[in-house]
VEXDREN-2710 file (C-alpha; in Angstrom, 1 decimal):
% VEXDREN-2710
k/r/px/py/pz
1/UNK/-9.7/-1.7/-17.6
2/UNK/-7.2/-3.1/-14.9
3/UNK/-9.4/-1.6/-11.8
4/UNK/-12.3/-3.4/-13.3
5/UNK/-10.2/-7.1/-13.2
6/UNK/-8.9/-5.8/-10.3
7/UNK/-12.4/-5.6/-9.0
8/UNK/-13.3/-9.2/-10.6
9/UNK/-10.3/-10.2/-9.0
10/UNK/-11.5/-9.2/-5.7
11/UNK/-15.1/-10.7/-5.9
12/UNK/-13.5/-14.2/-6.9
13/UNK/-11.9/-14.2/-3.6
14/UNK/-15.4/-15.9/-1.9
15/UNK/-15.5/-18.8/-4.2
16/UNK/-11.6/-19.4/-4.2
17/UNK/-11.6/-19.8/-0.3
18/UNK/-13.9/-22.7/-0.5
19/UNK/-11.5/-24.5/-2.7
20/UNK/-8.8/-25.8/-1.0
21/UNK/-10.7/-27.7/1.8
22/UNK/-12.2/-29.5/-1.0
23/UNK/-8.7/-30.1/-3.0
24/UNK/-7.7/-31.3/0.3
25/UNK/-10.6/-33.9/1.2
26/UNK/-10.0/-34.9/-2.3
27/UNK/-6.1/-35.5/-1.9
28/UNK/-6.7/-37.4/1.4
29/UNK/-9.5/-39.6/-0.1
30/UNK/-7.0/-41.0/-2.8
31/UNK/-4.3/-41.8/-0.9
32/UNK/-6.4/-43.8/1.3
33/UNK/-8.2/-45.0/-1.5
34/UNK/-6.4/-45.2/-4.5
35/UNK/-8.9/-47.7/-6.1
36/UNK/-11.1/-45.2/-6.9
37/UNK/-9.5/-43.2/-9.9
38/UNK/-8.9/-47.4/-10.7
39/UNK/-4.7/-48.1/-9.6
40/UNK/-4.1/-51.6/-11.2
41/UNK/-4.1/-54.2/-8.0
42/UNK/-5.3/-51.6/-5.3
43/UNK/-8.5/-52.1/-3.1
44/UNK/-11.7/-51.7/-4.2
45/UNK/-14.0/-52.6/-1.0
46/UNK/-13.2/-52.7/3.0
47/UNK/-13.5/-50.0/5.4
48/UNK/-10.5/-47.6/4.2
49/UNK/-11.7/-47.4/0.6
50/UNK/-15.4/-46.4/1.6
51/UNK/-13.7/-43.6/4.2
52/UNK/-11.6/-42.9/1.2
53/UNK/-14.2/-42.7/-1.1
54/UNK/-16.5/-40.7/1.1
55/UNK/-13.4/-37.7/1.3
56/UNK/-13.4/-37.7/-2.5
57/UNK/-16.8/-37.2/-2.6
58/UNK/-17.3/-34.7/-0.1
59/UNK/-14.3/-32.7/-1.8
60/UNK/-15.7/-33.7/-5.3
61/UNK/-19.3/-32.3/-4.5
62/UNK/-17.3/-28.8/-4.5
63/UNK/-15.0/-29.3/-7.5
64/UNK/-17.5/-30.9/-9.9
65/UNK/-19.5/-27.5/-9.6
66/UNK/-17.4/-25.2/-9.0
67/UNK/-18.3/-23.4/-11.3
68/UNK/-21.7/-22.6/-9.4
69/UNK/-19.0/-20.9/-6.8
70/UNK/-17.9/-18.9/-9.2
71/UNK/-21.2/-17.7/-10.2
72/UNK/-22.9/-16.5/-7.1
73/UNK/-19.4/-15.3/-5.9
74/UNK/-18.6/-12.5/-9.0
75/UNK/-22.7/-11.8/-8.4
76/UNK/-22.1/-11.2/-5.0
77/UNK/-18.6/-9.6/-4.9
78/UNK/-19.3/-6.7/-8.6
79/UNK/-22.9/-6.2/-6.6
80/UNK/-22.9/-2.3/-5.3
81/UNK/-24.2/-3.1/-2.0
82/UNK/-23.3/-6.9/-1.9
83/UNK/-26.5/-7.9/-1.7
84/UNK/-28.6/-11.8/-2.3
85/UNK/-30.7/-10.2/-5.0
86/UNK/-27.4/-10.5/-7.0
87/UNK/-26.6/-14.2/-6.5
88/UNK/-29.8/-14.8/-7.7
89/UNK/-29.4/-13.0/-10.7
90/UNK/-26.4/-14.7/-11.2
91/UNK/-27.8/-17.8/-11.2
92/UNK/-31.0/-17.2/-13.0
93/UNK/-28.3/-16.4/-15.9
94/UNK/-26.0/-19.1/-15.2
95/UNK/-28.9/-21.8/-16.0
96/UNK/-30.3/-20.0/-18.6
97/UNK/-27.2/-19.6/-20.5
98/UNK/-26.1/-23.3/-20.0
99/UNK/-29.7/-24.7/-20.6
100/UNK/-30.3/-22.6/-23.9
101/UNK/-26.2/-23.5/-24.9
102/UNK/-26.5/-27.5/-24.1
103/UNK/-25.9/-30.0/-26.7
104/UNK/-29.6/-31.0/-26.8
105/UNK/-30.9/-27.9/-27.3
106/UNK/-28.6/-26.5/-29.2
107/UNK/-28.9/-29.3/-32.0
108/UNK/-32.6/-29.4/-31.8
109/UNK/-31.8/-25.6/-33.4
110/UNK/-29.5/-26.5/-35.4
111/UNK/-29.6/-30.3/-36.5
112/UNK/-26.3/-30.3/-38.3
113/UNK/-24.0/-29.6/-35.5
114/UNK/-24.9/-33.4/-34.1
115/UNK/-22.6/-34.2/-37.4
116/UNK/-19.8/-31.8/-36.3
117/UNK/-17.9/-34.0/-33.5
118/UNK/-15.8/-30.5/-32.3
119/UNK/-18.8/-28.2/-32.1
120/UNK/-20.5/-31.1/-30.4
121/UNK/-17.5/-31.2/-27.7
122/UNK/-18.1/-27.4/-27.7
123/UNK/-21.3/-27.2/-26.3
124/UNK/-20.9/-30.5/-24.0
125/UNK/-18.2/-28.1/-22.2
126/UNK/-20.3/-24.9/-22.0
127/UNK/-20.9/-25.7/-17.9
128/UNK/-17.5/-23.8/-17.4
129/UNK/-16.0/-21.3/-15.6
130/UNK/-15.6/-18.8/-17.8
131/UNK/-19.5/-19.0/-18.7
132/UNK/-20.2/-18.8/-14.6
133/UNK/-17.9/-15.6/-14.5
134/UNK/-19.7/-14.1/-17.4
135/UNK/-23.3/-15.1/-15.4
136/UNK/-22.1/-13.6/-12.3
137/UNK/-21.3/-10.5/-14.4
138/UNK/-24.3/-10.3/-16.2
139/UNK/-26.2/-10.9/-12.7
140/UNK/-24.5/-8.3/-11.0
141/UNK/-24.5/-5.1/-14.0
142/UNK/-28.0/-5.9/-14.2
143/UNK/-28.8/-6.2/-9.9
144/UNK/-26.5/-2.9/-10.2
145/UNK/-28.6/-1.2/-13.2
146/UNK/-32.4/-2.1/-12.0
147/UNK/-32.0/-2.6/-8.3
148/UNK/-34.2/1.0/-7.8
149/UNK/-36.3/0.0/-11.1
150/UNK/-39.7/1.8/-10.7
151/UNK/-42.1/0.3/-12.8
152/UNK/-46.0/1.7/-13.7
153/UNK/-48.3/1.0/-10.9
154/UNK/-50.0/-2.1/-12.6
155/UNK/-46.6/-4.1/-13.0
156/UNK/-45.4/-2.2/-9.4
157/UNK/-45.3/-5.8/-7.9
158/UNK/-42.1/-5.9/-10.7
159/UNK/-40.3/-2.8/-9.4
160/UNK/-37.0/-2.4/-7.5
161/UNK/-35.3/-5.8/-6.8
162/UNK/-38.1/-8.4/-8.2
163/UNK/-37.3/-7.2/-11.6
164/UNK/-33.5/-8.1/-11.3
165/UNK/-34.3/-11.5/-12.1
166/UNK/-35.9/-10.9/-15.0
167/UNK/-34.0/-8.1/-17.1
168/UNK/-31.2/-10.4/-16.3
169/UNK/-33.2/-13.6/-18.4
170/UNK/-33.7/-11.4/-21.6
171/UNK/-30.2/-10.7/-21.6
172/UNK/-28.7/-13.8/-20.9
173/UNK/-31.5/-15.0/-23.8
174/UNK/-29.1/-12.5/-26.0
175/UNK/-25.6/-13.4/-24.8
176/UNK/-26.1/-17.1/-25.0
177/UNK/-27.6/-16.3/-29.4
178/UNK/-24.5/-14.7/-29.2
179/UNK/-22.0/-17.6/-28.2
180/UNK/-24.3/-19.9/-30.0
181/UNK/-22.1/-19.2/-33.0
182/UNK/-18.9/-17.6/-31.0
183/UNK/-18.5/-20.3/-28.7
184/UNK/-18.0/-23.3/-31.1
185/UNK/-15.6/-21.1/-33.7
186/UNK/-13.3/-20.4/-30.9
187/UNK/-13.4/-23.9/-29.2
188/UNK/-12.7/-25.2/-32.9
189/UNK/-9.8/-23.1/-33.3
190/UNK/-8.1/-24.3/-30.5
191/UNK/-8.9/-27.7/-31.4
192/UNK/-7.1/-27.0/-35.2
193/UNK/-3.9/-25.6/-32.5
194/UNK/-3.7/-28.7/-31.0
195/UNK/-3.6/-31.0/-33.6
196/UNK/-0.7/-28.7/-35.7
197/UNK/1.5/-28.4/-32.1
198/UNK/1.5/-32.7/-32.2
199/UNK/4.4/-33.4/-34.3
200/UNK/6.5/-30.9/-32.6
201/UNK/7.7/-33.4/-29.6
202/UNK/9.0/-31.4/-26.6
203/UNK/8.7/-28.2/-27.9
204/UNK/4.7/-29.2/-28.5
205/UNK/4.4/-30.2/-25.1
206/UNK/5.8/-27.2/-23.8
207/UNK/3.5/-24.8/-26.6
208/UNK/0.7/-26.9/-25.4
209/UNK/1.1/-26.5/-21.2
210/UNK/1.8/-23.0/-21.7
211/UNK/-2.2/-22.8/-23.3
212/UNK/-3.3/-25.0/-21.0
213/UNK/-2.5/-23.0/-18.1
214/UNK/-3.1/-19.2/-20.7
215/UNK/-7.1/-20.4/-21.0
216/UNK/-8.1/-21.8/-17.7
217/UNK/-9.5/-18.5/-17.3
218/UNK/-11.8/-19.3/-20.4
219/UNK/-12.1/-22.7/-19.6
220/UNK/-11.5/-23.0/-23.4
221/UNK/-8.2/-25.5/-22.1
222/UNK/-10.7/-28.7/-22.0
223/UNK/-10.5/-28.1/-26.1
224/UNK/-6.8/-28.8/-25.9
225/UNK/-7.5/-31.3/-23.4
226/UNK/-9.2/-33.4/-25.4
227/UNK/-7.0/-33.3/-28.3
228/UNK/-3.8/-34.3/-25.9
229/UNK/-5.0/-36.3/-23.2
230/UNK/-8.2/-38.5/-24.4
231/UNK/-8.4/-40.4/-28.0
232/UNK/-10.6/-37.8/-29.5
233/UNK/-8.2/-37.5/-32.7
234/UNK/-6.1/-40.6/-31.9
235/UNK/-3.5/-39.3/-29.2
236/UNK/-4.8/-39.9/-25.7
237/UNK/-2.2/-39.7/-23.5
238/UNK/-4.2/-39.7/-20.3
239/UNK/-6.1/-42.8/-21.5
240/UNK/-3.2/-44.9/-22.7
241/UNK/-1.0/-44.0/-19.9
242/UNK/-3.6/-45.5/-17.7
243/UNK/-4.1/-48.5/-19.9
244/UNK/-1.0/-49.6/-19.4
245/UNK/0.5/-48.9/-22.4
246/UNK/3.8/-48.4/-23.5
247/UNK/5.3/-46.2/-26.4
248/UNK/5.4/-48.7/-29.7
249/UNK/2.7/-50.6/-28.5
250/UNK/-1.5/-50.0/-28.7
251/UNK/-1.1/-47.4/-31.4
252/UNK/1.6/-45.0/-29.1
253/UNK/3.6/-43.4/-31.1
254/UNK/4.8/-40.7/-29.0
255/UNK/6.6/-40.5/-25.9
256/UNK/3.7/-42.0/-23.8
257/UNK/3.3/-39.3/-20.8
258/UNK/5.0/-36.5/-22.3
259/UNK/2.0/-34.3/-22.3
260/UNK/1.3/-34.5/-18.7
261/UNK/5.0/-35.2/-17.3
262/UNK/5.8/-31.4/-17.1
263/UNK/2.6/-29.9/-14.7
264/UNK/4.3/-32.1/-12.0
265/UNK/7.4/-30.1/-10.7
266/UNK/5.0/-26.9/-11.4
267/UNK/2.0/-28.0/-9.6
268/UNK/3.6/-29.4/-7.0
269/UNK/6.8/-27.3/-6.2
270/UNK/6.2/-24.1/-8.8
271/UNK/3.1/-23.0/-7.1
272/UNK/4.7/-23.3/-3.7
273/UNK/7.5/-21.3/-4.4
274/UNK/5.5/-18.2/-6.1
275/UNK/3.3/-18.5/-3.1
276/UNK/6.4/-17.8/-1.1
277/UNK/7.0/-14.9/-3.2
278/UNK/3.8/-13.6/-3.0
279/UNK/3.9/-13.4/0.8
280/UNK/7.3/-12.2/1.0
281/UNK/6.5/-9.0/-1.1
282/UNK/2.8/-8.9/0.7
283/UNK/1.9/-5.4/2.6
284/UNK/-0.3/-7.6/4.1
285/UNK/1.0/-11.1/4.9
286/UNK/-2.1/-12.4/6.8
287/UNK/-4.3/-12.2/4.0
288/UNK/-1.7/-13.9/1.6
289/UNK/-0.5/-16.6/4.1
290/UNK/-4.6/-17.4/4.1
291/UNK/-5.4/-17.4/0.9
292/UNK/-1.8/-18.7/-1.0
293/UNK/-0.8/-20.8/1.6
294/UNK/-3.5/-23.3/1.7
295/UNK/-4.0/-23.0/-2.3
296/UNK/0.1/-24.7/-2.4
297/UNK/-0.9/-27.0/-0.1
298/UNK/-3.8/-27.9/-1.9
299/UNK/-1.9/-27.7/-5.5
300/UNK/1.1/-30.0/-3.6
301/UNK/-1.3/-32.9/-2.7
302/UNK/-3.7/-33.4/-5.5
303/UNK/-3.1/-30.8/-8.3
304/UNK/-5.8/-28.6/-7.9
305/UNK/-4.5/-25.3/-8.6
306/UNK/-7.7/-23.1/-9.3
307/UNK/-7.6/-21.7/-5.6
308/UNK/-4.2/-20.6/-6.4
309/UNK/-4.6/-19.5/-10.0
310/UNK/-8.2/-17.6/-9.6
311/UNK/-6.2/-15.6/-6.5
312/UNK/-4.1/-13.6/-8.9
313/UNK/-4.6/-14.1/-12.0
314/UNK/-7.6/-11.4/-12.8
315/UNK/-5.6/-9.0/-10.1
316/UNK/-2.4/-9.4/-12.3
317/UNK/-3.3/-11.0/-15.4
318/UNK/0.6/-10.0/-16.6
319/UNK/2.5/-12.6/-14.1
320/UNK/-0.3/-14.8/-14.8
321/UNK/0.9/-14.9/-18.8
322/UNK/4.4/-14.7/-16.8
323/UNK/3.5/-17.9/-14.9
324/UNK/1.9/-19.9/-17.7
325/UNK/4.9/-19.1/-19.2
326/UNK/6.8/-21.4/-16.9
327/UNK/4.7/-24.4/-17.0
328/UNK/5.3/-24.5/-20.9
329/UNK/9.3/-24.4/-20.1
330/UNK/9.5/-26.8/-17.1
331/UNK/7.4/-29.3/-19.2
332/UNK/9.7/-29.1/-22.1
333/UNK/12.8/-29.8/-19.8
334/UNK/11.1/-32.6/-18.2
335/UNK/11.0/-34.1/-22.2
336/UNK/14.3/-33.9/-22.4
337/UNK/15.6/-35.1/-18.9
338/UNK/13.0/-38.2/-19.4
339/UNK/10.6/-38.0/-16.8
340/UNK/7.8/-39.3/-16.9
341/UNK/4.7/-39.7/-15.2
342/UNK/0.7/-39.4/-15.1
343/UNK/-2.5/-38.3/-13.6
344/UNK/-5.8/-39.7/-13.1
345/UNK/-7.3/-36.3/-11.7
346/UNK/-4.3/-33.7/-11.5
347/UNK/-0.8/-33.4/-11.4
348/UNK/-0.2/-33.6/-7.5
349/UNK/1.9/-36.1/-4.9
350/UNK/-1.3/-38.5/-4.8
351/UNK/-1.3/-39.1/-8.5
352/UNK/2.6/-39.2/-8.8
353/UNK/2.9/-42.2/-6.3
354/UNK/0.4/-44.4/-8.2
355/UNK/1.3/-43.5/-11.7
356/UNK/4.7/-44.5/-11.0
357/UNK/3.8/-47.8/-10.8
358/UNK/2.4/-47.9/-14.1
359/UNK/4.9/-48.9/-17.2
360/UNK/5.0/-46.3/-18.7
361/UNK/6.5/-44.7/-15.7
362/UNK/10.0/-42.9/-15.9
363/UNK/13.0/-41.5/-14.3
364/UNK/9.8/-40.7/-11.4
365/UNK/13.2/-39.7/-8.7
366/UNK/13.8/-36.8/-11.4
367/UNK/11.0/-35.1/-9.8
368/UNK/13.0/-34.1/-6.7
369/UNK/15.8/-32.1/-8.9
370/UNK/12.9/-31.0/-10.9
371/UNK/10.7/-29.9/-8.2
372/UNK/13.5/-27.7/-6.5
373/UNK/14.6/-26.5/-10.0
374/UNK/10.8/-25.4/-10.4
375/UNK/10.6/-24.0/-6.5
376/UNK/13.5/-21.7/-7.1
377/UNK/12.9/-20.6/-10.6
378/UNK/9.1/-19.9/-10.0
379/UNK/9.8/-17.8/-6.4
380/UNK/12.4/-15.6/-8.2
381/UNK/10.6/-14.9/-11.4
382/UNK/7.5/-14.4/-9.2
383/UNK/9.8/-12.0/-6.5
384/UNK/11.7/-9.7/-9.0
385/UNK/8.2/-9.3/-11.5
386/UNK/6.0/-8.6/-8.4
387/UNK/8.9/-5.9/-6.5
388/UNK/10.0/-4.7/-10.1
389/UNK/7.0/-3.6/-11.3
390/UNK/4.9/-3.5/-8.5
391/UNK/2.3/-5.6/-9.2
392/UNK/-1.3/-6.3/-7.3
393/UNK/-0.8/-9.9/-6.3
394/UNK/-2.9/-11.0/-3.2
395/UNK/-2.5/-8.6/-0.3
396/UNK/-0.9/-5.9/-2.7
397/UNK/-4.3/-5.0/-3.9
398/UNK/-5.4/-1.2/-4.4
399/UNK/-6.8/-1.5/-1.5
400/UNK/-4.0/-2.6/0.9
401/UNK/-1.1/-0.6/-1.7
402/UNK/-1.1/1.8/1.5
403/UNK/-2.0/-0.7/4.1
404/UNK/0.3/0.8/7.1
405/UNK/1.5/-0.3/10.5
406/UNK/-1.2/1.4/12.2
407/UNK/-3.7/-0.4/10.3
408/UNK/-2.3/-3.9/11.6
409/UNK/-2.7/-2.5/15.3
410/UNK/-5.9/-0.3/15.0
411/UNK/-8.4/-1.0/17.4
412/UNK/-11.7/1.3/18.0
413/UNK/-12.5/3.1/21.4
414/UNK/-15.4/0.9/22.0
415/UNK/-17.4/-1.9/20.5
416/UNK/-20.8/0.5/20.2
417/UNK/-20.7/-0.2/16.3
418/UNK/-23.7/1.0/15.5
419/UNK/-22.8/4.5/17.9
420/UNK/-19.7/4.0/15.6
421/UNK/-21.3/4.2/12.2
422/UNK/-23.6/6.9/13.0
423/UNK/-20.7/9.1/13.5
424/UNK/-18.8/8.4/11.0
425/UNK/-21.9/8.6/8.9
426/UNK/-22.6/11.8/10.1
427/UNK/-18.9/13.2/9.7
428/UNK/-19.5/12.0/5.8
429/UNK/-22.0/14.8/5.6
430/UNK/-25.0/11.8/6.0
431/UNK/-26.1/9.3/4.1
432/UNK/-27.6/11.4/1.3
433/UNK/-24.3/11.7/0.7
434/UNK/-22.8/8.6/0.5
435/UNK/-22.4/7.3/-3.7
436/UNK/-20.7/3.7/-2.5
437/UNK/-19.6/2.0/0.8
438/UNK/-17.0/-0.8/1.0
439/UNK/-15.0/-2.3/3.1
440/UNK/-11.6/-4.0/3.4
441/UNK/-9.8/-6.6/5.7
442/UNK/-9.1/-2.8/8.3
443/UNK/-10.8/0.2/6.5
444/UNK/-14.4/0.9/5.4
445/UNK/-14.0/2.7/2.2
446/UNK/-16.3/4.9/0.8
447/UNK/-17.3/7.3/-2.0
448/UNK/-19.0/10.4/-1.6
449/UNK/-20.6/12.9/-3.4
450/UNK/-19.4/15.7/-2.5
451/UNK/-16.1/15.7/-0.8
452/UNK/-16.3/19.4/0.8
453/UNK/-19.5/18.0/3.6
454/UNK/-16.7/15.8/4.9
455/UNK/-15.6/16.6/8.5
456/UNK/-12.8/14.8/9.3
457/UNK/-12.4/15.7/13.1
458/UNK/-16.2/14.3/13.6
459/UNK/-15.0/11.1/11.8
460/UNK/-12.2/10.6/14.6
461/UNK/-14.2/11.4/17.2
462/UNK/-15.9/8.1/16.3
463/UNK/-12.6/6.5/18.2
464/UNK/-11.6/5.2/14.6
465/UNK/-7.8/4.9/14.2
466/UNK/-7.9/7.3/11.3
467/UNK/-9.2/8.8/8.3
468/UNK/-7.4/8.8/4.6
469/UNK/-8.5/10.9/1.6
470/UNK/-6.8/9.1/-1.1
471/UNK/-9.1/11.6/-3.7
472/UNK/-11.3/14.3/-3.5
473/UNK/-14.7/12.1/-3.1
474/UNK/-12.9/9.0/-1.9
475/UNK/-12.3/8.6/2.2
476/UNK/-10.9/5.8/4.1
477/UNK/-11.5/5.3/7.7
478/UNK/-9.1/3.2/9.9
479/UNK/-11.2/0.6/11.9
480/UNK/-9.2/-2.2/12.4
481/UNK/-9.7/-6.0/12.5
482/UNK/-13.7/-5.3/13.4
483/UNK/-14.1/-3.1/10.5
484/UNK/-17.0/-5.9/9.5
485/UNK/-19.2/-4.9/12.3
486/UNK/-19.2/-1.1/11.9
487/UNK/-19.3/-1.5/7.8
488/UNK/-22.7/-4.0/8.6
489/UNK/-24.1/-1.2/10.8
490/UNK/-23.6/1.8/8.3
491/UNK/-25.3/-0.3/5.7
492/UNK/-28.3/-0.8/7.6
493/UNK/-28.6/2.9/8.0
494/UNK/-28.0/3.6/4.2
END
């Protein structure tokens, strides 16, 4: 079970490193323009609010769908052989799924739902990530099962890849029956959470951050969302907070603020300093400075912390319970010690700078003690868990659990990859005998079917670096930093 999230883990990589250019843009376009998430008094015309406004869009155009990322990426990255076919399975699923599971249509089948105001909210959320990863799946097993399909010669037109497209629609037409009536229940329930956590004060904050952050990976949190942050039940503390409201006035009754106060120090300070600690304990610290590195930076200025989040947290699903954890504590402290503060889009620099000039506002200096409380305590829970138990964060992967100093400086003999590949191939007893080929940042990795036809001395006489058996039917060959080139070549002549 952990090699297959390992695996998903792996194949969300491709989405996740389009996300923090986008997080960025979107950062930038608010500080120049703060009018346009509607700061009392700021400027809503002129040149620097349409530059601003064009950055928030350009980053927007990536975050409003991101879940469309998502989807063609797990296609892609759980397809055998990587191939397009996949994506477009994926995606055939994805808007099937969310077409068949929209409000409209889903009341049109069932009237009396349009009367139920949470199963309503249920389905009006369905275009989620956690719907997109289940499409990319369903795109991929079925690319995976039907790719070599052979169908009866008067539906051969059908065979092979063209009838990806359409196994995956019949069972996408059965998974999306299926959350018809799971969907909704579980949505609910969270919902019924929500409102029982309310009259805990701090404690409730912090019980409610730590699910927040717990079901990102469902995208099940915009249930709890609604109930804490918008007036769906009568809370709203996103709306009121940027009303202009005050506790005691407008129908506040709680500590106007308190349920966003508390992702602050974690978004902005938290996530840098487990990024630090997953570099630090990285085998290979390229990859991790590239993908973590940018994903803080990103988390730091506006609060989006998906690119972070979606790095680790189907690799090592453990720390990520471990690091939802710690948002539910920091928030409760940041009850206590009074801060507060508020976000328009996320909890990042940009929103902190114009929230504190709202009333409601408090104690906003706090967030420097806070932040390097949360920087600290976030890089040594995130250091001793990771070295302790030795756990698969970004560049600790399977893959790279043996990634060696040879690795970092392997080069080939020459740059005749497709002279390359044939030798390899043909030291892997040939392609007949080739079950799977992959490849990671230095090392094509391959299965093969029977492990005796390998001849390891042919392999190296390839001018590869070196050759790994890590199992009987499983060899790694040492290419280096152009292992893309030779794994493209091999594939053509598989």
């Amino acid at each position: 079970m952990m090699k297959k999230l390992q695996k998903l883990g792996k194949a969300l990589m491709l989405p996740v490193a389009a996300l923090p250019i986008c997080g960025i843009l979107m950062g930038l376009g608010y500080a120049i323009a703060p009018g346009v998430m509607g700061v009392p008094g700021a400027a809503t015309s002129g040149a620097l609010y349409n530059i601003g406004f064009l950055l928030i869009k350009a980053g927007g155009a990536l975050i409003d769908n991101m879940a469309w990322l998502f989807v063609i990426g797990v296609a892609v990255g759980l397809a055998d052989d990587k191939d397009g076919t996949s994506a477009l399975a994926g995606l055939v699923s994805w808007l099937m799924m969310t077409n068949l599971l929209s409000t409209g249509v889903v009341t049109t089948l069932m009237p009396a739902i349009a009367d139920d105001p949470v199963k309503t909210l249920a389905f009006d959320k369905i275009q989620n990530v956690f719907i997109a990863i289940i499409a990319g799946i369903i795109g991929s097993a079925c690319y995976n099962r039907f790719k070599n399909a052979k169908l009866p010669d008067w539906l051969a037109f059908f065979s092979g890849k063209r009838c990806v497209a359409i196994v995956t629609g019949l069972v996408s037409i059965v998974v999306s029956v299926v959350l018809l009536f799971v969907w909704p229940i579980i949505f609910g329930a969270l919902v019924s959470v929500g409102e029982a956590i309310i009259g805990m004060d701090g404690i409730g904050a912090g019980i409610y951050a730590f699910l927040n952050r717990l079901l990102i990976p469902t995208g099940l949190h915009h249930a709890l969302n609604n109930v804490f942050w918008f007036d769906t039940i009568g809370l709203g503390d996103l709306s009121h907070y940027w009303a202009g409201d005050v506790t005691g006035q407008n129908g506040v009754t709680w500590s106007l603020g308190m349920y966003m106060s508390g992702f602050f120090p974690c978004m902005m300070f938290g996530v840098f300093g487990a990024a630090l600690a997953m570099i630090k304990t990285a085998k290979n610290k390229k990859a991790a400075i590239g993908l973590v590195l940018s994903a803080a930076i990103c988390a730091f200025i506006c609060g989006v912390t998906e690119p972070f989040e979606f790095g680790f947290m189907f690799l090592c699903f453990p720390l990520y319970i471990v690091y939802a954890a710690l948002y539910g504590i920091f928030t409760v402290i940041t009850y206590y010690v009074g801060f507060r503060a508020g976000f328009c889009f996320s909890a990042g620099a940009t929103d902190l700078v114009f929230s504190s000039f709202l009333p409601a506002a408090n104690n906003t200096l706090m967030i420097i003690p806070l932040g390097i409380a949360a920087f600290v305590v976030f890089y040594l829970v995130f250091y001793f868990a990771i070295t302790k138990f030795n756990l698969k964060t970004p560049g600790r992967e399977d893959e790279e659990a043996d990634f060696a100093e040879a690795d970092k400086n392997a080069t080939l003999a020459n740059n005749d990859y497709t002279a390359i590949a044939a030798t390899v191939l043909e030291g892997l007893g040939g392609k007949d005998n080739i079950a799977s080929l992959d490849n990671c940042i230095t090392r094509l990795r391959m299965e093969v079917k029977d492990g005796t036809l390998v001849n390891e001395k042919k392999i190296k006489s390839a001018g590869v670096a070196g050759v790994m058996r890590p199992s009987q039917t499983a060899v790694q060959v040492i290419i280096g930093t152009k292992v893309q080139f030779v794994a493209d070549e091999m594939a053509k002549m598989l």
